[in-house]
C-alpha angles and dihedrals in degrees: 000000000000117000112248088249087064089063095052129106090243094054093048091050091051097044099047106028094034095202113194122233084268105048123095122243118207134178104216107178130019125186154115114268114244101242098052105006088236117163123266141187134179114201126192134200136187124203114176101335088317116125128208125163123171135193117230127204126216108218123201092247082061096257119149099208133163096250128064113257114258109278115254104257125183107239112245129213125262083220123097123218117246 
């Protein structure tokens, strides 16, 4: 089981844009996405003239992770329609 450190925005941003003790660290854009209002950042980095940046997704169990969370999406029947 993950510790609940490894599920923060910190951690993520660690983890995926690895940014050394002298690089700067910036939060760009901040906002909810337009089909499910779910949180968003993008976070960029520079490290000798070399640029990353990275969008991170709020899930509902609270995880910050690299890809958006599933849409929401009504089930449909197996059933066809005579």
């Amino acid at each position: 089981m993950k510790s609940t450190n490894e599920h923060s925005l910190r951690f993520q941003v660690e983890k995926w844009l690895a940014p050394s003790h002298t690089a700067s660290v910036h939060v760009v854009e901040f906002s909810r996405t337009l089909s499910g209002r779910r949180r968003y950042v993008c976070v960029e980095t520079t490290q000798q003239s070399d640029l990353r940046a990275l969008f991170f997704f709020r899930h509902d169990d609270g995880c910050w992770r690299v890809f958006p969370p599933a849409v929401d999406r009504p089930k449909t029947s197996n059933r066809l329609a005579l």
